[in-house]
Every structure is written in C-alpha cells, then in structure tokens.
N, C-alpha and C positions, 0 to 999 in steps of 0.2 A: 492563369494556370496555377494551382496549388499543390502539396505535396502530394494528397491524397491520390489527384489524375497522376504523379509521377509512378508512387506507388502502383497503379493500376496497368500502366502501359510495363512495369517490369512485369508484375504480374503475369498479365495475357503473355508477353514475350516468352518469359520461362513456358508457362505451359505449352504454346504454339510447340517448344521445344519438347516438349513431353518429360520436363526436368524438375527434380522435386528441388525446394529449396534447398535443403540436405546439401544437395549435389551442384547447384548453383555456389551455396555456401563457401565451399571443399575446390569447389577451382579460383574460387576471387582468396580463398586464405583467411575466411572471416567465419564468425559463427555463424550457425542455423538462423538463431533470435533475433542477429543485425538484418538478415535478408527478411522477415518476418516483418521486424520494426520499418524496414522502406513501403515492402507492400501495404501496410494498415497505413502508410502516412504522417507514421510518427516521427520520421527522419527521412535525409536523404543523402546518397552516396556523395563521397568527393568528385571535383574535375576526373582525375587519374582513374578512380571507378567504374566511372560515367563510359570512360572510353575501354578499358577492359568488359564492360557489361553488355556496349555494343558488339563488340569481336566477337563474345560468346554467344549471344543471345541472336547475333545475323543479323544487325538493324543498323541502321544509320543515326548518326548521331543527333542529325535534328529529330527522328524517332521521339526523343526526348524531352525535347524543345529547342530553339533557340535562346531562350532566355533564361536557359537553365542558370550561368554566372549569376545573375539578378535575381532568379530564385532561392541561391545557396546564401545569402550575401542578407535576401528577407527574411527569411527563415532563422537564420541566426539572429535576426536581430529582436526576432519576438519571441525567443529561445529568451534572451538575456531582460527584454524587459518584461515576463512573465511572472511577477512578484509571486505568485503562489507556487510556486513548487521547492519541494520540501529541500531545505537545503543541503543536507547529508545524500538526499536520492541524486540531489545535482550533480553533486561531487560522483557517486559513485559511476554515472551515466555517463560524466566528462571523461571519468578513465578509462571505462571497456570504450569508449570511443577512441580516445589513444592507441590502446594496445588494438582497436581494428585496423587503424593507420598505422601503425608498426607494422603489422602482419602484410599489410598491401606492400609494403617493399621487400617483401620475400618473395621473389619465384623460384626457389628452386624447386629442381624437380616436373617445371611447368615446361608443356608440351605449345612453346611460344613464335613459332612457324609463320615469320612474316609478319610478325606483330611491328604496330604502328607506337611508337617510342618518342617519334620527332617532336622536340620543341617542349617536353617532358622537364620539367624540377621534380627531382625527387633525389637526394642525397643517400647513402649508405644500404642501398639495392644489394639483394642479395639473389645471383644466379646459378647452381651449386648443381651440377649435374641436366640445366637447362635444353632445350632444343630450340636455338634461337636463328637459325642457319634463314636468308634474307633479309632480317628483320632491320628497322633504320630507328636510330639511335639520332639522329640529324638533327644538328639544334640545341641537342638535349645536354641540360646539366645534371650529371650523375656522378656526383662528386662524390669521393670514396665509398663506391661500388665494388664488389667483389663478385669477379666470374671466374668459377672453376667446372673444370671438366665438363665445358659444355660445349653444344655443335653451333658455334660462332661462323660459320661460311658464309660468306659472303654479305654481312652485318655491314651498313653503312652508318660511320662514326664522325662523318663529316661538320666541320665546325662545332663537334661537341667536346663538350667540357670533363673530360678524363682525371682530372686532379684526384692524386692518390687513390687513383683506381689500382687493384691487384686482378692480372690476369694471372690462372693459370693453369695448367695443362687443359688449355681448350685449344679445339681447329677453327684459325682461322685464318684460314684458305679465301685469299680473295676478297677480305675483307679491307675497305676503305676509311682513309686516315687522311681527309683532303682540310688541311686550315685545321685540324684538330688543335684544342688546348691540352698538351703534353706534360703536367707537371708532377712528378715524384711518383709517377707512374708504371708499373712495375709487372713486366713478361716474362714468365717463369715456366720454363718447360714445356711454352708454346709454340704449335705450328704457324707458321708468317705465312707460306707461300704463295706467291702473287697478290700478298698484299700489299696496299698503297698508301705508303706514306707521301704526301704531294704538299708544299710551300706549309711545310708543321714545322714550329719551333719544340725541341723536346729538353725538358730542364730537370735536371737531378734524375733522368729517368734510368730505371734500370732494367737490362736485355740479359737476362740469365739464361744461360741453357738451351737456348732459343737458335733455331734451326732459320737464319735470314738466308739463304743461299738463294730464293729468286723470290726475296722481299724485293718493293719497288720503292726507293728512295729518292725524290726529287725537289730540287730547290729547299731542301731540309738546313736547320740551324741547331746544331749538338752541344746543349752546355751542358756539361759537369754530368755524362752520360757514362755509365758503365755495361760493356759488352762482354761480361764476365763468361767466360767456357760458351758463348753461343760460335755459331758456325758462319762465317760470312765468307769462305770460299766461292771466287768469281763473283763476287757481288761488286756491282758498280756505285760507288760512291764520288764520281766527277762534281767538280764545279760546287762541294757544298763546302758549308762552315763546322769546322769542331774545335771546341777551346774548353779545355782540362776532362777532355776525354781518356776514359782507360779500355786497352783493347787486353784485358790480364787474362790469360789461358785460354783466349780467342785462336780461332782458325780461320787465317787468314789468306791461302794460299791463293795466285790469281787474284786476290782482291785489286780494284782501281781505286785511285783516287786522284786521276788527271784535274788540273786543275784548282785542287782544293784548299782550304786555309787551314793550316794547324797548328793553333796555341797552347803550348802545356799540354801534349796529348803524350801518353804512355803508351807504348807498345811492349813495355820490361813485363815478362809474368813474373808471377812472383815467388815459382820456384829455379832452380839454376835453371842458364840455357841450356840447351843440345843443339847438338847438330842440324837435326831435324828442323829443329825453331827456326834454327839461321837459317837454312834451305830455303822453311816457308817465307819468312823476311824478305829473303832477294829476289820470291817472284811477286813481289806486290810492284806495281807501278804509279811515280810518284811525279810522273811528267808534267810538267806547268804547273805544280803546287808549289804554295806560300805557306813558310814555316819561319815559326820562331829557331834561334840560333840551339835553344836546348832540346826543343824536339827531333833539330836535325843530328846536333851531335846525340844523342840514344842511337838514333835510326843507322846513320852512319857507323858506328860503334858495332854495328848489328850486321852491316854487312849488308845496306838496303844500300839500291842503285837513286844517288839522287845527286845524279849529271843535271837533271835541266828543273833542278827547284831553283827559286828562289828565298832570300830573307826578307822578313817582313820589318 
C-alpha cells in the first residue's frame, strides 16, 4: 500500500460524506492545501489525525490500513533520502507541516462527543469552550493541557497523565480520576460533582473555588495540596493521607476525616478568625486520625473536637 491508495480512501471517504475539503479541513484545524496534499499522495496524516479522520469521516481505523505505523515511518524515509528536492522548498514544507501539528492540538470550540483520546501523546492541548462530555482521555499523556469552559461530564481520565494540566470553569460532573497522574495540576472554578478520584496520588495540586461537596475521594494521597475558597461541606475524607496540605478559606462544615493522617496540614485562613470559622471547626470530625503534634495544636487552638486522635 502506498500513499497515493491512502490518499484515495480519504478521498472516497470525504465525498461518500458529501464534504468538501474546505470543510474536512476546518474541523481537523489544518489548511484546505494539507487535505489536498494527502489526497494527491504527496503526504500523509499523523497517528493522532489518522484517528480523528476516522471519527469524522464514520470509518474504521483499519479503513486505512493496518500498516499504516510502517507506512508513516516509509515515507519518511524517502522524504529524507530524496536528494533532489530543492532545499529552501524543504525547509518551507518542513514548517507548514509544523504549524499543521501545532494546530492539531487545538480543539477548542470542537464539538468532541465521545471522542476516543485513550492512550493519546500529545502534550499542551488546547480545549477552550469544547464539548467533550463522555469522552476517554484513558492512558493518555496530555501533559500541560489546558481545558476551559468546557462540557467535561462524564470524561474518563483514568491512569492519565495530568501533569500541569489547567482546568477551568468546566462541568465535570461525574467524571473519573481512577490511578490518575496528579501533578501541579490545577481546578479553577470547576464543577467536581460525583466525580472520582479513586487510589490517585495528587502533588502540588491546586482546588480553587471548586465546589467538591459530593466529589468522590478514595484511597487518595494529598502532598503539598491547596484547597483554596473551594467548598468541601460533608465531604468524606476517611482513611486517607494529607501532608503539608492547606484548607485556607475553605468550607469545611460536616466535613470527615475519620481515620486519617495529617502532617503539616493548615486549617488557619489567612484572614482573622470568626466565630463562624470556629463553628465550622468543631463540626468537622476527626475520630481515629493520626496527626502530627503541630497540626493538632492549630486544630485544638481552634476549638476542633480531637478526643480520639492520635500522635504520630
């Protein structure tokens, strides 16, 4: 199989779709010319294209072939031992091929509804007003990623790779968080509910503004986490780990944390107390937790009930 048959099966595809390149173009984020250059044969899409080209075009990935990896991989190589071609055209053709790869990590605005994401390398994604509500993310390394304002419901993030991802004001509702890589990862003004974080380690990450009230936290490990103004009223936090966590202008009322370990954790905001504060303080429950001696003096100090802690 050579690129030319590749080119041809997009080809027939788009039309079967009744869709001019233009418009093929305009939802993959690439020019009119690129989808041009695949049909003639003269190029051919990436891995990550290959599987957005399917989604839109209603085909299956062997559609395309099996040997596509070993096609991209030939092709290049007779790209590069081509001695005739002009070498200033090289350059120029190496770059709009660049800035096509660039452009493919931008969806925002893309109407992406169950899209297939799992097992995905693609670093500094950009999802800005997306509709990505079922979509799996599983597997996938999407290393500082950026999603705003998008319909993230029920988005599976399981075992993926989050590192300096920025969430924010998106819903996501019911979205899963099972063995996620959690690092300097940062929820801003997002909806949690019923989402599940399940045996995630989460490191430097920060929970701004963020409404956890029936987030699902379990078997979790919190280092150097900050839960700045979000809401964690009645949230159950039993049986986990947190060390040099800050809960600063957090609402904490009803919250639990039966069971749990806390080293160097802040409960102080950091404007004076009130009354109010101390209120929410003494309905938190802190039954069979293990505490360093200075997080229990804060707490204590505070007017929190911690009859049956222990020191670590």
């Amino acid at each position: 199989m050579d690129t030319k048959m590749i080119g041809n099966k997009i080809a027939k595809a788009r039309k079967d779709k009744s869709m001019s390149q233009a418009q093929l173009a305009q939802l993959l984020f690439i020019s009119p010319q690129a989808v041009g250059k695949w049909e003639r044969g003269e190029s051919i899409p990436d891995i990550v294209t290959i599987n957005r080209l399917a989604e839109i075009l209603s085909v299956d990935l062997n559609y395309f072939s099996e040997n596509f990896q070993s096609l991209v991989d030939e092709t290049a190589l007779k790209m590069t031992a081509d001695s005739n071609i002009n070498a200033e055209q090289t350059n120029s053709e190496a770059s709009n091929e660049q800035q096509e790869r660039k452009l493919l990590t931008n969806f925002s605005g893309s109407k992406l509804t169950r899209s297939d994401f799992a097992g995905v390398v693609a670093h500094k994604m950009k999802f800005n007003g997306s509709a990505l509500s079922g979509s799996s993310f599983e597997d996938a390394d999407i290393t500082g990623s950026l999603f705003s304002g998008s319909d993230m419901r029920e988005v599976n993030f399981d075992r993926a790779n989050l590192t300096d991802c920025s969430f924010s004001a998106n819903t996501l509702t019911g979205a899963s968080f099972d063995k996620t890589i959690l690092v300097r990862t940062e929820f801003n003004a997002s909806g949690l509910t019923n989402a599940k974080f399940i045996d995630a380690e989460l490191i430097d990450v920060k929970l701004v503004n963020t409404d956890l009230q029936k987030t699902i936290f379990q078997n979790c490990v919190f280092n150097d986490v900050d839960f700045k103004q979000s809401d964690l009223r009645g949230l159950c936090l039993d049986g986990q780990a947190f060390t040099g966590v800050k809960f600063d202008k957090a609402a904490l009322n009803e919250a639990t944390f039966n069971g749990a370990t806390l080293k160097n954790v802040s409960f102080r905001p950091t404007y004076a107390l009130t009354n109010k504060y101390y209120r929410s303080i003494k309905t938190i429950c802190f039954d069979g937790a293990m505490m360093d001696k200075l997080t229990y003096a804060e707490l204590k100090g505070m007017g929190a009930d911690l009859s049956k802690v222990t020191f670590i």
